[in-house]
ZAKEBA-445709 format. One record per residue (C-alpha): x, z, y. Coordinates in steps of 0.001 Angstrom, whole numbers, padded with zeros to 6 digits, always signed. Layout:
BEGIN
XZY...
***
This chain:
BEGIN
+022510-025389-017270+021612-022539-015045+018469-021937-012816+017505-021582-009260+014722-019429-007612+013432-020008-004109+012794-016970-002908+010389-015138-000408+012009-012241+001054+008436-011121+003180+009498-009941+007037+012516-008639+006060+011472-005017+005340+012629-004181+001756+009062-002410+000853+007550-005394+001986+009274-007958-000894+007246-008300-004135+008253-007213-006808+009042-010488-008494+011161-011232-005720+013645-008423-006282+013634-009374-009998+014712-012911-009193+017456-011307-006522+018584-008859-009290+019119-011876-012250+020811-014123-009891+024597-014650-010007+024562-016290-006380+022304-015269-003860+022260-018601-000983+020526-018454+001989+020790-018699+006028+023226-016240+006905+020392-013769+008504+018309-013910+006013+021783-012692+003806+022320-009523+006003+018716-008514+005203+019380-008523+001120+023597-008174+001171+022834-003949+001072+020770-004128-001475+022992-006444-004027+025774-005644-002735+027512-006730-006809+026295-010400-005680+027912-013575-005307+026893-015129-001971+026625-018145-000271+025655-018683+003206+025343-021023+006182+024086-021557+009642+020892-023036+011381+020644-027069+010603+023094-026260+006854+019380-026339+004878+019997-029497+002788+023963-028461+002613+022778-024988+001296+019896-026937-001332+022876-029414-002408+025400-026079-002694+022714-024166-005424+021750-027398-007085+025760-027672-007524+026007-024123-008539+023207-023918-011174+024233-027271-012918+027848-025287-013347+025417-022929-014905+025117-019859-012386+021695-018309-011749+021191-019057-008213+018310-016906-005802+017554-018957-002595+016280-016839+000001+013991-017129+003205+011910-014969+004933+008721-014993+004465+006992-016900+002186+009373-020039+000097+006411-022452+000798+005769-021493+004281+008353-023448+006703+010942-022072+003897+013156-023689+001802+010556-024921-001321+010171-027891+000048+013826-029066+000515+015435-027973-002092+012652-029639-004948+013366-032640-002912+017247-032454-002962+017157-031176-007299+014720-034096-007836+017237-036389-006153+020289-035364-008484+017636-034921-011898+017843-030817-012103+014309-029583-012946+015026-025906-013691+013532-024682-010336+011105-021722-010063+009284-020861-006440+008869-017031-005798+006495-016651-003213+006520-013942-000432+004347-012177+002274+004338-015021+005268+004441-013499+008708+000863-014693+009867-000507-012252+006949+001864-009363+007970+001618-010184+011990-002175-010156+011144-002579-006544+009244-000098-005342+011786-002559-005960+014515-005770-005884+012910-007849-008322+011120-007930-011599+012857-007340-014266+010311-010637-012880+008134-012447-016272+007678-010779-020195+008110-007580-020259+009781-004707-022299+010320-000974-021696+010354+001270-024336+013383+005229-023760+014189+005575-024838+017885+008831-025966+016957+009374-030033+017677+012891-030025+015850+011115-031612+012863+008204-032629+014040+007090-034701+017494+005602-033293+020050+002684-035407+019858+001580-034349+016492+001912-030532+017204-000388-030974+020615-002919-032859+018479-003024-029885+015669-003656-027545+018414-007039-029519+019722-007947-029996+016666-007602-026693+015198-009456-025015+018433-011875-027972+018241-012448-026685+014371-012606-023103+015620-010148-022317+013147-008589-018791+013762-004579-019832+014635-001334-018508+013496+001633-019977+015836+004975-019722+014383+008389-019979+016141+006989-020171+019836+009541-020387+021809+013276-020365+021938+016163-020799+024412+015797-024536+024573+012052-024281+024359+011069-021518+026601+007854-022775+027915+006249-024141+024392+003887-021139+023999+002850-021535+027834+002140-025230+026677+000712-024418+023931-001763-022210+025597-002395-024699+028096-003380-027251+025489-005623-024526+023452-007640-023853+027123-008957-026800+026969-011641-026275+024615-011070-022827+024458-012203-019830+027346-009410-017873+028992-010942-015077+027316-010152-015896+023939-009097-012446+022000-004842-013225+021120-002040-010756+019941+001373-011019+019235+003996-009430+016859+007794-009315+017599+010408-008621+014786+007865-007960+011493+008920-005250+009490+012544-005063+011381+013998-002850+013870+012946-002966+017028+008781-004170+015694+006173-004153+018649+002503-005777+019164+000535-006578+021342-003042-008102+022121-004091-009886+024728-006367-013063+025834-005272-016553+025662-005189-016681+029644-002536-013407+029568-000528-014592+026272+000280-017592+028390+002320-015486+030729+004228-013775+027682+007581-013435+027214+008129-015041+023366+011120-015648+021284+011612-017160+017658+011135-013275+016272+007730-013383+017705+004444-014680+015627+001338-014949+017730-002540-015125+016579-005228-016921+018218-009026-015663+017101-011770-018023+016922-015051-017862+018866-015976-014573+016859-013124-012790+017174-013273-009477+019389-010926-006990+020462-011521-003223+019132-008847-001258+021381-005158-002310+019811-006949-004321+017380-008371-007554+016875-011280-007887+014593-012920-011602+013317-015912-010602+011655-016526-012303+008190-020343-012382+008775-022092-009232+006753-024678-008110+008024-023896-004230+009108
***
């Protein structure tokens, strides 16, 4: 019987993967993962057997490394990011604990609302929350009524995957929704491509970010009623007295 690790790959920048990440990479036979995610490890193992798929293959892929480790290959299932973190944890426990494999271990990795947030500052210092704007999984509904409540809470807000082709206006909705307990003013930023080619920030207020231009590269944060902007920075203040 062989073994499977779910694996955090971080941003996608190779200095940015932990270092028990690479050693799960390097003892894998097959590395499995979205076929993006791949092209950000292939150079690096390039000895490695590898199995990929497309957007929508995630139970496919889990079924594929379950298959794989019970023919007794060390299998390394990567995501970016963080495994627990919209990655693939969660799906593939749920498909091994369908067909009885147990020999699972979950890697984590750096989540892109900790390395959107040191990119641009400091803004998730005290309570925050983390919400994907995507309604593939999810309805609607539920996602409008985490985004009252979290501004209602005065939570600090990570927004993952706010916008794509077919849903080019959910971070202007999403904004809309937030201004109604919260003022225009609200200190925001946003990070596009983490650790890849091409990486750029911004910050902003939540009446500006609403006219942004956002993709499914981009992560945007939200402060709370305390957070302030310090030049290219955003700053919430944990409270000391200085």
């Amino acid at each position: 019987m062989g073994k499977i690790y779910v694996v955090g790959i971080g941003p996608g920048d190779q200095t940015m993967m932990t270092e028990q990440a690479k050693a799960a990479l390097s003892e894998a036979d097959v590395i499995a993962g979205y076929k993006t995610y791949i092209e950000l490890v292939r150079e690096a193992y390039p000895e490695k057997q590898f199995y990929e798929n497309g957007m929508r293959g995630e139970i496919e892929r889990c079924k594929a490394c379950v298959e794989l480790a019970e023919a007794g290959k060390t299998v390394a299932l990567v995501c970016s990011g963080d495994a627990g973190v919209y990655g693939m944890a969660s799906p593939l426990l749920e498909v091994a604990e369908m067909a009885g494999f147990t020999n699972v271990e979950i890697i984590p990795g750096v989540t892109a609302a900790l390395s959107g947030a040191a990119l641009l500052g400091a803004p998730l210092s005290t309570d925050f929350c983390v919400i994907s704007l995507s309604d593939l999984l999810t309805p609607w509904e539920v996602i409008e009524n985490r985004l009252l409540s979290a501004a209602k809470g005065d939570f600090c807000i990570a927004l993952y995957n706010p916008a794509s082709h077919k849903r080019a206006d959910y971070l202007k909705r999403a904004c809309s929704i937030l201004q109604r307990v919260l003022p225009k003013k609200t200190p925001c930023g946003y990070v596009r491509n983490i650790g890849r080619e091409g990486c750029e920030k911004k910050v902003c207020t939540l009446g500006q970010l609403q006219d942004e231009q956002a993709d499914m590269f981009v992560t945007v944060l939200i402060g709370n009623s305390q957070t302030r902007i310090a030049g290219e920075r955003l700053i919430t203040p944990r409270g000391y007295q200085l």
